[in-house]
N, C-alpha and C positions, 0 to 999 in steps of 0.2 A: 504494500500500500504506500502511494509515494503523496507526500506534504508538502506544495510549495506555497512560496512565501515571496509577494514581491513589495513586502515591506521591510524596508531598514529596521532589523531587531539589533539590539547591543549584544553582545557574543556572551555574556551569563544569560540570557536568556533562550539563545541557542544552544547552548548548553544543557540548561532544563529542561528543556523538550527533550535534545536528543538520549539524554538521562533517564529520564522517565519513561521513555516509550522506544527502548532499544528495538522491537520487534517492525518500525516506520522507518521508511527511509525517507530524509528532509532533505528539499532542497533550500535554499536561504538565498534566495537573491535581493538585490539593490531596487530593481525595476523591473517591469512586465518587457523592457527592451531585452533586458539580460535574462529575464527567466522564459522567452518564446522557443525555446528549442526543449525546453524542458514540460510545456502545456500541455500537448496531446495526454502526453501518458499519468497527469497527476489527478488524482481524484479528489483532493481535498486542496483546498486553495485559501490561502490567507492576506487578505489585501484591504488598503483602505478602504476600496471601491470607483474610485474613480478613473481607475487606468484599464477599467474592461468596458467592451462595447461588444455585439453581438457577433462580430465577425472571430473577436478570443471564442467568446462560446461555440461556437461551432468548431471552433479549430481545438477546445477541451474536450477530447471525444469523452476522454474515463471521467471526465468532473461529476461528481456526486454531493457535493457540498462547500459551498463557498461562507467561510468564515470574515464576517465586516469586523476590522478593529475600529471601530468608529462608529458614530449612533448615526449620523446622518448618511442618506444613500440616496441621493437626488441624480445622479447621475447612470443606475445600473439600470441595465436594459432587461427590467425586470419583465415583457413581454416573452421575449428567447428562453429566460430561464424558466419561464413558466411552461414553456414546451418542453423546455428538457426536462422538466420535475426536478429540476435541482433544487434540494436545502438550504434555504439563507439564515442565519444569523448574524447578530451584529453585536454591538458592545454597547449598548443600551446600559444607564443607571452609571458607568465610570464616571461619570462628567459631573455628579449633583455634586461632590464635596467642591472641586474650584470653581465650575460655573455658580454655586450657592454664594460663594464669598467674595467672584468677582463681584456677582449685583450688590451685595452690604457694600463691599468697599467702594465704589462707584457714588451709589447713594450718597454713602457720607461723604464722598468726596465736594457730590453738588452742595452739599447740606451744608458743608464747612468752608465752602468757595476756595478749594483746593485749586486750581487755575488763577483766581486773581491772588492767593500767598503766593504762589509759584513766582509770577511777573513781576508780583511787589519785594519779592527777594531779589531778582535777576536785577530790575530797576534799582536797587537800594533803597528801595520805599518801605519806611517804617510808619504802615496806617491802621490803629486799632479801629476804623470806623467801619472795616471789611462788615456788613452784616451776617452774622455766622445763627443757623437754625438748628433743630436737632429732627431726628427722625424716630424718637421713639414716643410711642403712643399715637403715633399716624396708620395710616391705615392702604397697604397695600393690595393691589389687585396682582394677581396670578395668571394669566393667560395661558396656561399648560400646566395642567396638576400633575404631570405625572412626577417619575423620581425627583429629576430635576426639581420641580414646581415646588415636592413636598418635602424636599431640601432647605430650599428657600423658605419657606415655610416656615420651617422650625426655626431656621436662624430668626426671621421677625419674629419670634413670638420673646425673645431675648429682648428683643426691645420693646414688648406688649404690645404689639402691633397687633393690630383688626386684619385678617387675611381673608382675602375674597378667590377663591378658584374658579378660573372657567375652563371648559372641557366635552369634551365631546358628546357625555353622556350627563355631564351633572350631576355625577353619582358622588357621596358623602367623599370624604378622606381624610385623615388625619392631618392635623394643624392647623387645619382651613375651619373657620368658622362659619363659612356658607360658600357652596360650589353652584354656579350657573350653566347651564350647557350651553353650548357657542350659537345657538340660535337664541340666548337674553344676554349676550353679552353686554347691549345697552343698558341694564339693571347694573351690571357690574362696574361702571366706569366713572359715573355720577360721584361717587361718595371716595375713589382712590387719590390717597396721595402720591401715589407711586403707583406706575404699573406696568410691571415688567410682561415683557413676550417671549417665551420660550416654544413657540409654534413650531413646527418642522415645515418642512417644503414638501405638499402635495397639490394635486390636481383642487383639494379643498379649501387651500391656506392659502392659494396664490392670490393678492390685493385683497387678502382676509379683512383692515383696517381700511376702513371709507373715510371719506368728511365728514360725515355723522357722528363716528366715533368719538373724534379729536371734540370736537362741537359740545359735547354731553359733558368733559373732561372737566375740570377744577381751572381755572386760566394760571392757578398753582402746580398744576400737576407736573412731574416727573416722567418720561418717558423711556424705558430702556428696552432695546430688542437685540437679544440675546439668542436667538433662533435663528432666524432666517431672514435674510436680507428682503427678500420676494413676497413677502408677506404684507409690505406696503411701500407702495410707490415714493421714489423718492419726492417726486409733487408734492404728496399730498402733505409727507413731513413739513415741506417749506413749507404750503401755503399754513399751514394750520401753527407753525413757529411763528412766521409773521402777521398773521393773524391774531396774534398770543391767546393762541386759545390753549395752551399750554407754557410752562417755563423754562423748560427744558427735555431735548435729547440725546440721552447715550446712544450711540448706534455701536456697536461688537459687529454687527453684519450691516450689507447694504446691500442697493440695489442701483446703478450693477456694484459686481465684486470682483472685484479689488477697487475701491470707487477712483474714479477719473483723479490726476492732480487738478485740472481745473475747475472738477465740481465746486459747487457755490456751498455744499454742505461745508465742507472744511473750515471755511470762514467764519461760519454765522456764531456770533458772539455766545446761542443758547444750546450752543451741541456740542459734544463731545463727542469723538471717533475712537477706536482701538482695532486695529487690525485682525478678528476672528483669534481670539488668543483666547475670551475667557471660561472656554475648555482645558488649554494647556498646563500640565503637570509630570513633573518628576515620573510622579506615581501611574500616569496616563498608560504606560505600555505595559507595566507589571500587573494590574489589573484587567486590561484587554486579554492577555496572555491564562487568567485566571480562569475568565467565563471560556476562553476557546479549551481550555486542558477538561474542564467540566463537562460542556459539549462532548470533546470528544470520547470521554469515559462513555458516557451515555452511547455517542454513534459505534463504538467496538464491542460495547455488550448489544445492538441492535434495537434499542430502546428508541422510545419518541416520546423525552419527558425532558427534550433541548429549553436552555435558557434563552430567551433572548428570539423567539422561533418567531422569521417574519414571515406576516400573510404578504405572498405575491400576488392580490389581487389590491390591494390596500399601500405596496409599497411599505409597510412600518410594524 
């Protein structure tokens, strides 16, 4: 049974694999360029997802399982694989401990006008008149309950924070003190002081956020999207910033991505950018590597009780 891998892993954890599971043969490439002579014949495949397109699958005759280290899969030609019956999984729930902390620390950052200390150091401007706010005992919205969401979750409740879930089903969850499903999303947005978006990118979420949204919002509220760029149009962010129908936006993702140098977002005095990082961690790869070692106990005893098991009709 042959293992490739067209993800950069650090060599103890190449190690671990091939440690654990002497009876596999691995291969470990850099890229889907250096791992193409090795395709055909691998059944099991381990990749971020974005370096396959339907003409690999067809060219993986033995593929019987493709392992995502990564939660997001916007790019897999999940039609092809749904022909072939191939097994997806992915790495779903690594992301909730930094994506949880990038949003706190973000928040507090707007909250304590991290950007004008920053320039008033750089300038040598010593001005205690910076207006500095707090964020606890406010009240956040949740746009995606899942791990992530109820991640985040728990961190506001540190700060006594009201937390509002919205979701696909509106079904209860922990830390949320009331969950809306995405068709009362307008019930949810009224009363946030903050309100984060962890949406994924499907054919459901694409320009998920209208004008109406922004419009219902607090002309205080806090904006952050931490999902998906695609989820709402760069427009509608301006018009609804200059409109101050909000105070501010973090953007983590955009739309496009990698955003332009001369977008007009960069500039505007009430946003904040960070380049798709507040998933990134230490920890990131040794946890991916977790859920796939578990998976794969499961796929050699011939079980179907995978973690992480996506529906290819659903994408997620």
């Amino acid at each position: 049974m042959n293992v490739l891998s067209t993800a950069k892993l650090p060599e103890y954890l190449k190690d671990e694999l091939v440690h654990t599971y002497p009876s596999l043969e691995f291969s470990f490439k850099k890229s889907m360029e250096e791992a193409l002579p090795h395709l055909d014949h691998a059944e099991i495949l381990l990749t971020y997802g974005e370096d396959l397109n339907e003409d690999l699958i067809d060219q993986a005759k033995a593929l019987k399982w493709i392992m995502v280290l990564s939660a997001g899969m916007d790019e897999m030609p999940f039609q092809r694989i749904k022909e072939r019956n191939i097994l997806v999984t992915n790495s779903r729930g690594i992301h909730q401990i930094p994506m949880a902390e990038y949003a706190i620390s973000m928040l507090l950052q707007v909250s304590r006008q991290a950007k004008t200390l920053l320039e008033n150091q750089n300038n040598h401007v010593w001005d205690r008149r910076v207006p500095m706010t707090e964020i606890s005992g406010s009240t956040m919205t949740i746009v995606g309950s899942g791990a992530i969401g109820q991640e985040l979750a728990r961190l506001a409740k540190a700060f006594r924070m009201k937390t509002i879930g919205v979701s696909r089903s509106g079904q209860a969850k922990e830390y949320f003190d009331v969950v809306y499903p995405s068709s009362q999303i307008e019930k949810a947005l009224p009363e946030a002081d903050f309100v984060v978006s962890i949406l994924p990118s499907t054919e459901e979420t694409h320009s998920f956020y209208k004008k109406e949204h922004f419009q219902v919002m607090k002309d205080s509220a806090v904006f952050l999207n931490m999902g998906r760029g695609d989820v709402v149009k760069s427009e509608v962010l301006l018009e609804a910033l200059n409109n101050e129908e909000m105070a501010h936006a973090i953007l983590d993702v955009t739309d496009p991505e990698p955003l332009p140098k001369e977008h007009s977002l960069w500039d505007h005095k009430n946003v904040t950018i960070t380049p798709h990082l507040s998933g990134q961690s230490v920890h990131y790869l040794p946890r991916a590597i977790d859920i796939f070692k578990t998976n794969l106990d499961v796929y050699l005893h011939g079980k179907d009780t995978y973690e992480n098991k996506i529906d290819l009709d659903k994408g997620y």
